[in-house]
C-alpha positions in Angstrom: -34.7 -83.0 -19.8 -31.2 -83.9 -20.6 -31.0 -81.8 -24.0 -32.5 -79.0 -21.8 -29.2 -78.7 -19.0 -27.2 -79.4 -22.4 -28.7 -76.4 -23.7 -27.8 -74.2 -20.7 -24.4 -75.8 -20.3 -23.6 -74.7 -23.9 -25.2 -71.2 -23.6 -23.4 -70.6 -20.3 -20.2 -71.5 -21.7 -20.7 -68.9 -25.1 -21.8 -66.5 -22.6 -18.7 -66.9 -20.7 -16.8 -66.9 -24.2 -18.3 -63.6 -25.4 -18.5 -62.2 -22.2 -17.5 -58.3 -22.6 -14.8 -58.8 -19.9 -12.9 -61.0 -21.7 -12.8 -58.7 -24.5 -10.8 -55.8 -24.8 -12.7 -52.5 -24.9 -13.8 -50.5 -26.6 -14.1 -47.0 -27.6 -17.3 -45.2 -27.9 -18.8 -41.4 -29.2 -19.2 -40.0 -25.9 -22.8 -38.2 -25.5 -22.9 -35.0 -23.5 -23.7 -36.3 -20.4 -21.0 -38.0 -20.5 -18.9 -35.2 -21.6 -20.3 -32.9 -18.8 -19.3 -35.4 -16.1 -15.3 -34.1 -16.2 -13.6 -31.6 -15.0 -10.1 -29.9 -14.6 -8.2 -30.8 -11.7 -7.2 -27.8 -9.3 -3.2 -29.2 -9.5 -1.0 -32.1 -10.8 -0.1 -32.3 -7.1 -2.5 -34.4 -4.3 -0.5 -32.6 -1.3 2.3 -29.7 -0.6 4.5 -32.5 0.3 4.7 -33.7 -3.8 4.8 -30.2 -4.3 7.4 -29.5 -2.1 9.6 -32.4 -3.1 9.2 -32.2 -7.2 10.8 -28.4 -6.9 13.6 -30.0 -4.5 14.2 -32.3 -7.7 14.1 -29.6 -10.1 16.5 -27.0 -8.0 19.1 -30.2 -7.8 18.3 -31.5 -11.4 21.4 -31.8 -13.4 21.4 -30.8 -17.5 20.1 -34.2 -19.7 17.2 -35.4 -16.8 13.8 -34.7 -17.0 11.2 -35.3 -13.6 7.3 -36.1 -14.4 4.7 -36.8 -12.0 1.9 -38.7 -11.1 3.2 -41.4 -13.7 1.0 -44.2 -15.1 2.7 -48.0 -14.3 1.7 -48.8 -17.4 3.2 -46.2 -19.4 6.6 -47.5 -17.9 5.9 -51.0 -17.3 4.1 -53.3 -19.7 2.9 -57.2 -20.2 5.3 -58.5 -21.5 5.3 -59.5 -25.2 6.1 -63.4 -25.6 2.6 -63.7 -23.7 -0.1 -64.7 -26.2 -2.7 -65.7 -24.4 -4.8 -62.3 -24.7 -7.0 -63.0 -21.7 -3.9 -63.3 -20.0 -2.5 -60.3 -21.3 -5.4 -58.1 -20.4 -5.8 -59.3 -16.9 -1.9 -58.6 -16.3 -2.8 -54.9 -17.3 -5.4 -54.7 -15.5 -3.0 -54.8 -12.6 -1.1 -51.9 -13.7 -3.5 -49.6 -16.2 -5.1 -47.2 -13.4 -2.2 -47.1 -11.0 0.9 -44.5 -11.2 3.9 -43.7 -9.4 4.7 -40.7 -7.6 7.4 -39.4 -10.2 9.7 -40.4 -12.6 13.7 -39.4 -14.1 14.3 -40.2 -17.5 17.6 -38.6 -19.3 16.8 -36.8 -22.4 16.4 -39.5 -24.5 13.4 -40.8 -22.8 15.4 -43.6 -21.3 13.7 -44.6 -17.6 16.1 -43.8 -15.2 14.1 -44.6 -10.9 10.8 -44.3 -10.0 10.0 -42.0 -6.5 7.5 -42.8 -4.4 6.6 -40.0 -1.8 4.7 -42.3 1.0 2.4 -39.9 3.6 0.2 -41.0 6.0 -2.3 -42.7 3.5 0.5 -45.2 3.1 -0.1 -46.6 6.4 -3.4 -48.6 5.4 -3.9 -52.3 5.0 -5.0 -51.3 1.7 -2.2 -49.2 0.8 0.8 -51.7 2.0 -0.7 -53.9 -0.3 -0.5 -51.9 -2.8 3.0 -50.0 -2.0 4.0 -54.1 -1.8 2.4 -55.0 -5.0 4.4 -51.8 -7.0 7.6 -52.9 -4.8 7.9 -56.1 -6.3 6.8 -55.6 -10.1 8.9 -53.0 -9.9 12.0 -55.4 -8.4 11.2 -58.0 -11.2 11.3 -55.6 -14.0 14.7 -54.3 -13.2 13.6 -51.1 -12.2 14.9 -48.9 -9.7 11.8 -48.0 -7.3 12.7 -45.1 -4.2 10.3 -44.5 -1.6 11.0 -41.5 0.9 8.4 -40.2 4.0 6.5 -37.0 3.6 9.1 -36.0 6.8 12.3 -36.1 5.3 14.6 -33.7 4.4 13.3 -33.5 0.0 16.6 -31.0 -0.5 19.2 -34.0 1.5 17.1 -36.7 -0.2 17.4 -34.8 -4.1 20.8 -34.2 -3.7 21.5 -37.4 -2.9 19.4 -39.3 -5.7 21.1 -36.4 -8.1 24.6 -37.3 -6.8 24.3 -41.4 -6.9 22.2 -41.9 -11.0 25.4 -39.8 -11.8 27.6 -42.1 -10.6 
């Protein structure tokens, strides 16, 4: 009887050990089912408010900046490298890989200038402040300049304003 838990207690544990979560993952041949199940999104924007403030960015935009949207974190943000542990690494990411940000300026060498946030309505959730909170702070400890503005405010003021002070 006692070789038999044994037996289970060391399976468990190399099913925990090879466990497909723990792994990192990986990439497949798609079939066409798969394949059929995307589509083209209608716009880059979720709302007329990102719409509406992206062009107040571009009208203000000085010469050497550059404004993209809808952002992944983790294509400005990463683990970082002194962290070995790999389990570690990918559960960090996990925190970051399917989120974005609103917009980001970079100057024309690529170099990350703020993040903008556009908060609406949707912002107003238990949910979503967690979230908002969560960006807020990774955001803070990573040295990187995080703005949030309301769907009601003036884009045009708030653009001419962001343009006038990353100039400074």
């Amino acid at each position: 009887m006692e070789i038999f838990i044994v037996l289970i207690i060391c399976g468990f544990v190399i099913w925990v050990v090879l466990n497909q979560k723990w792994q990192a993952p990986t990439t497949t041949q798609a079939d066409k089912k798969t394949l059929h199940a995307y589509e083209t999104r209608g716009n880059i924007f979720v709302n007329q408010a990102e719409n509406a403030f992206f062009y107040a960015l571009i009208r203000h935009m000085p010469r050497g900046f550059h404004v993209f949207t809808k952002v992944r974190l983790e294509d400005v943000l990463r683990v970082r490298l002194d962290i070995k542990d790999q389990r570690l690494k990918w559960q960090y990411r996990g925190r970051i890989k399917s989120r974005h940000v609103d917009f980001v300026i970079c100057k024309g060498d690529g170099s990350f200038v703020c993040a903008i946030e556009l908060d609406g309505s949707s912002h107003k959730t238990a949910q979503a402040e967690l979230s908002d909170s969560f960006k807020d702070a990774i955001f803070s400890h990573a040295q990187f300049p995080l703005y949030r503005l309301q769907t009601g405010d003036d884009f045009d003021a708030y653009a001419k304003g962001l343009w006038n002070n990353i100039q400074k």
